[in-house]
N, C-alpha and C positions, 0 to 999 in steps of 0.2 A: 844752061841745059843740064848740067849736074845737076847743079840745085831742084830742078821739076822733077829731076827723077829719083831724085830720093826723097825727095816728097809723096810724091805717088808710089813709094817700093810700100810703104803700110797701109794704103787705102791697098792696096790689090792684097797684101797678105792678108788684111782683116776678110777679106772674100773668100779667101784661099783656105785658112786655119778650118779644120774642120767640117770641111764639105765631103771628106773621105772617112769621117767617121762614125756615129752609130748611125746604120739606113738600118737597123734591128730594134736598137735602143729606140723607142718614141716615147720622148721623156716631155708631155706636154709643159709648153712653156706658162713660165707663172709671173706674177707681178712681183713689181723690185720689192728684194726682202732688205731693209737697209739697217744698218746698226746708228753710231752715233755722228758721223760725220757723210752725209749722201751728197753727194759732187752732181749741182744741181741741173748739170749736162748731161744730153745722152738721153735715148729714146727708151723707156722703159717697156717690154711688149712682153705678150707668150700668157698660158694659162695652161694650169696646170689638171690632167684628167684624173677618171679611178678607174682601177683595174675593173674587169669586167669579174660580176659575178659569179663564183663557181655552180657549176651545175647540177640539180639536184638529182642523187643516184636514189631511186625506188629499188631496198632492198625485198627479198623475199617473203612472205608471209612464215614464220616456225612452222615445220611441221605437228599436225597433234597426236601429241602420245597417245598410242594403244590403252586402252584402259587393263587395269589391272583388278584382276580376281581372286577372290579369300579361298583357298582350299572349300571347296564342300567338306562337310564334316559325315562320319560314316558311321551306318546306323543299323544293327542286327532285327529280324522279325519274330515277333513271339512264335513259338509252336504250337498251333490250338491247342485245348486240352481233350484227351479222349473220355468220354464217361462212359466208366462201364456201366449193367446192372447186374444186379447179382440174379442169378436165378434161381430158380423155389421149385420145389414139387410142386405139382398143378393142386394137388390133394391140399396143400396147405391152404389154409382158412387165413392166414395173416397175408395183409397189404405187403407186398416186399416193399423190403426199403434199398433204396438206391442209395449206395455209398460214391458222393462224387470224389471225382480224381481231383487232388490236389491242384492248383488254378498253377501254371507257369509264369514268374514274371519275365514279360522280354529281358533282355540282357541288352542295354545303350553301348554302344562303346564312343565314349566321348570323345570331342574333337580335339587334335592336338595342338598344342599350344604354340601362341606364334613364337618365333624367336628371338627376342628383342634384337635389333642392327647394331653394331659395334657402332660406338662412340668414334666420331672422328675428332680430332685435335686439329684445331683450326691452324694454319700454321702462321709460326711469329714473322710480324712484319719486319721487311732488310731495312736496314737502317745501311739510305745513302752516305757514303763519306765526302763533306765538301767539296766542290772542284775547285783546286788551286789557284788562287790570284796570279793574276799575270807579273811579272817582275816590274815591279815602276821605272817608267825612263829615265834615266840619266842622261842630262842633254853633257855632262862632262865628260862622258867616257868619245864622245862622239869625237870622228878625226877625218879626214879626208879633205878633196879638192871638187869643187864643182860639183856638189852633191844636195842634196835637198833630201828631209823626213820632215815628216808631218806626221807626228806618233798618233793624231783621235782619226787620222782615217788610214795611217798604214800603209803610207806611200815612203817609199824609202829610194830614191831613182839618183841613177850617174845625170849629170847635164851636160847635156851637147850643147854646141854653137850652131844658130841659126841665123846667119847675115842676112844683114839688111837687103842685098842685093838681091838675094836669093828668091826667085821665083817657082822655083818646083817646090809641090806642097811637103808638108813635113813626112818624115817617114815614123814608126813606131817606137819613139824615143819622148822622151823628155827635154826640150829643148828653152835655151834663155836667147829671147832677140835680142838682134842688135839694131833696131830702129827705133828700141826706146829709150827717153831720154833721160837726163842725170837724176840718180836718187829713183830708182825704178828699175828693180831687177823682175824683169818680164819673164815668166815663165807660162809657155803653151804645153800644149798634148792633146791628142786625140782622148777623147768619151769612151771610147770602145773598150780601151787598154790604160795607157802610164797615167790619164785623168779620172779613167770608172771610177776610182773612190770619191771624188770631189762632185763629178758629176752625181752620182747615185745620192751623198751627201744633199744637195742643193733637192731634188726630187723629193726624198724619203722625210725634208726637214728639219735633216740632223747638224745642218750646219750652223755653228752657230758663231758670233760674233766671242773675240776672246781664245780663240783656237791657237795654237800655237803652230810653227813653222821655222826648222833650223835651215838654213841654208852655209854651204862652205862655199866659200867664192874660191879666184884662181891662187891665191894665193897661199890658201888653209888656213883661213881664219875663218870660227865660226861666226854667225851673227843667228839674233833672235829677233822671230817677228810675230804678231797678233792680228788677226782677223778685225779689220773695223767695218765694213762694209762690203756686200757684193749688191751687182746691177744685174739684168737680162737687155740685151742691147740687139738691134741686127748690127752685119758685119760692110758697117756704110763709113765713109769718110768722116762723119762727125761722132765717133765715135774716139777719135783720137787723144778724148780725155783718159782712156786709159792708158795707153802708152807714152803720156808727156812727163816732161819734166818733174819732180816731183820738189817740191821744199824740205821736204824731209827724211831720211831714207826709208826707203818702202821697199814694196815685193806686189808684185801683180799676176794671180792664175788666170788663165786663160783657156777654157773650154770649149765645146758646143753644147745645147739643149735644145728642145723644138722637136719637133717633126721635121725629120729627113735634114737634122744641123741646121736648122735653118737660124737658129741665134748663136749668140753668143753667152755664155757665164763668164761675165768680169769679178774677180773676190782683190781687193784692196786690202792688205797687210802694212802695217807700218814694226819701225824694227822699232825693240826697246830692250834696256838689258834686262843681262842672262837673270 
């Protein structure tokens, strides 16, 4: 009777992992992305969607500028001119002659001149200064117990014990089972939180085979591991190729992806030295 039920404690946790975690996140599930060694077991499922298109905002039409007008230019009237004549005794026998008044020329007053617009000085372009490279990791400075970084997605998490017996689902931790077997350091988490990076990783297709992965076990020694492969699996009994035995020492992540968790992301590490 022992022996059935610890049998059955990872069929009901593979159920369990995950089903409290993204109902926000709908990360449609996609086909197996596999590196160089794919574990020809295990139900590959899920595809992946695109975000919906952003909606197109109809800005305003410019208003049109007022039209602009040149000064009229201003302009003086001639003064007719008066002609006298001259007058004569009537007795006089000669034609009078009529001396005319000098002709007035108008007087213009010319328009004034526009005034040329100051020069503007375009101004000199800022010169951005680089932003600073991130400091490169050092996997030697690293030290602790039960602890896990993954520097290309920036998970840096304490690890709890999750036994094997244990039926209540996980809480908001980073957790290593204990239902899996030798040469397999199982490590879960919910999508929402301590797994967002791996999960969002798998979605956006930044994941990539060749990743690296420190792990401290209980004892504080480091070990290093490499991404060779991940699966999209549902959370069914025959899925137990992830949690077995393993030949070699490995490391196993363990997420949710789907609509409403409905899969699983299995990522397969193998360790190799530092």
């Amino acid at each position: 009777m022992e022996l059935t039920t610890r049998r059955l404690a990872p069929i009901a946790l593979a159920l369990l992992v995950g089903v409290a975690s993204l109902s926000s996140i709908v990360a449609p599930a996609a086909p197996a992305i596999t590196g160089d060694a794919v574990d020809p077991t295990g139900a590959v499922l899920g595809a992946e969607g695109a975000p919906d298109a952003a909606p197109t905002i109809e800005l305003p039409a410019p208003a049109t500028p007022a039209p602009s007008f040149a000064a009229a230019g201003s302009y003086g009237t001639a003064t007719p001119a008066f002609d006298a004549t001259e007058v004569q005794d009537v007795n006089d026998r000669e034609t009078p002659v009529a001396t005319p008044a000098p002709s007035a020329s108008p007087s213009a007053t010319p328009a004034p001149k526009a005034t040329p617009a100051p020069k503007t000085k375009a101004p000199s372009a800022t010169v951005k200064a680089p932003a600073p490279k991130p400091a490169a990791f050092d996997p030697s400075t690293l030290t602790g117990r039960n602890h896990v970084w993954i520097p290309s997605l920036g998970i840096n998490r304490n690890v709890a014990w999750f036994s094997c017996e244990r039926v209540r689902p996980p809480d908001n931790l980073m957790y290593r089972w204990g239902c899996a077997g030798e040469n397999n350091v199982y490590l879960l988490g919910h999508a929402y939180s301590v797994m967002k990076p791996l999960h969002d990783a798998y979605v956006n297709h930044t994941l990539k085979v060749g990743m690296k992965a420190y792990y401290a076990d209980s004892a504080g020694v480091i070990h290093t591991f490499v991404v060779k492969w991940w699966k999209v699996t549902l959370p069914v009994a025959e899925a137990h190729w992830a949690w077995d035995p393993q030949p070699v020492s490995s490391m196993t992540l363990q997420t949710c992806v789907g609509a409403n968790s409905s899969h699983r992301l299995m990522v397969r590490l193998v360790e190799v030295n530092p």
